[in-house]
C-alpha positions in Angstrom: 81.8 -16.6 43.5 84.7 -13.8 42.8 84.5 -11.7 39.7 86.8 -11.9 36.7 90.1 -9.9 36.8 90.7 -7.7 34.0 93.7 -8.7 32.0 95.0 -4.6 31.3 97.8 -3.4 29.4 99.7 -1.0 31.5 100.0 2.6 30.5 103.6 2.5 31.8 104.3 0.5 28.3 104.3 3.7 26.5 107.4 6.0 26.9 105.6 8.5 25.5 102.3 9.6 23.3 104.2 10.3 19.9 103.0 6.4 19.5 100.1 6.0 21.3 98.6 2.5 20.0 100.1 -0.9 20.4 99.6 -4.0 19.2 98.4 -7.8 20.7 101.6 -9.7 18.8 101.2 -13.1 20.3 98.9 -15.1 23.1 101.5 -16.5 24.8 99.1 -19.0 26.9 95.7 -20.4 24.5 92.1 -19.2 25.6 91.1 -21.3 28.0 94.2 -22.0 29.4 94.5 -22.2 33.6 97.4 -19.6 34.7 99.1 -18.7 37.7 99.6 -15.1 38.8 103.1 -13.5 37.3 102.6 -16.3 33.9 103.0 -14.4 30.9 100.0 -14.3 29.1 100.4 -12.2 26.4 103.3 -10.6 23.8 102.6 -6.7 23.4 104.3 -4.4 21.2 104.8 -0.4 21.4 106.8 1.5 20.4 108.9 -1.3 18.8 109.6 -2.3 22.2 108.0 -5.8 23.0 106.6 -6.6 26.3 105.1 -10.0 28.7 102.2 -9.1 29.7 101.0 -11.0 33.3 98.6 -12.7 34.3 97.2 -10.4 37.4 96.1 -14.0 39.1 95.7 -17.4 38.9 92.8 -18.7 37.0 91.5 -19.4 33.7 92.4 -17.5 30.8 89.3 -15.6 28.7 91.0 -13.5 25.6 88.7 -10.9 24.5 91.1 -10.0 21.5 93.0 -10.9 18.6 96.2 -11.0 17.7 97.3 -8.3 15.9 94.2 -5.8 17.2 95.3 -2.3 17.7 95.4 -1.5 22.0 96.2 1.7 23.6 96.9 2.5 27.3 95.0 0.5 29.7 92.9 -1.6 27.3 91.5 -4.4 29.1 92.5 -7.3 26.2 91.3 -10.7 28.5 90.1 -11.7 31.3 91.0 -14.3 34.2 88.5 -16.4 36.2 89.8 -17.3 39.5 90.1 -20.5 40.5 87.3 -21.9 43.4 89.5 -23.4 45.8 87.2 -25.7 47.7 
């Protein structure tokens, strides 16, 4: 069986460190929900700027965070279980 992939927010998000927290606005696909790699899976804001983050691969959706928690760069906010293709 393959691990889970870390669902991370990118430090590219942030333009710069005068800000350096952002925040988990929306799940854009439920917990539990099956994904394919390049869905959007969650809204994230910084520095009023608000981005799609993807879904690394195709699998099952495990959100390890709430909306509204507080993130900074890199925070791993999910997880995706990858499908066993028989």
């Amino acid at each position: 069986m393959t691990g889970a992939v870390n669902v991370r927010v990118p430090p590219e998000y942030w333009a710069s460190s005068i800000m350096p927290e952002g925040v988990i606005e929306k799940w854009i696909q439920p917990n539990g929900s099956e994904v394919e790699a390049g869905d959007p899976v969650a809204a994230i804001r910084v520095e009023s700027v608000l981005h799609h983050l993807l879904a690394p691969c195709a699998g099952r959706l495990e959100a390890t965070c709430k909306v509204n928690s507080v993130i900074d760069p890199g925070f791993v906010i999910g997880q995706i279980v990858p499908r066993q293709d028989a």
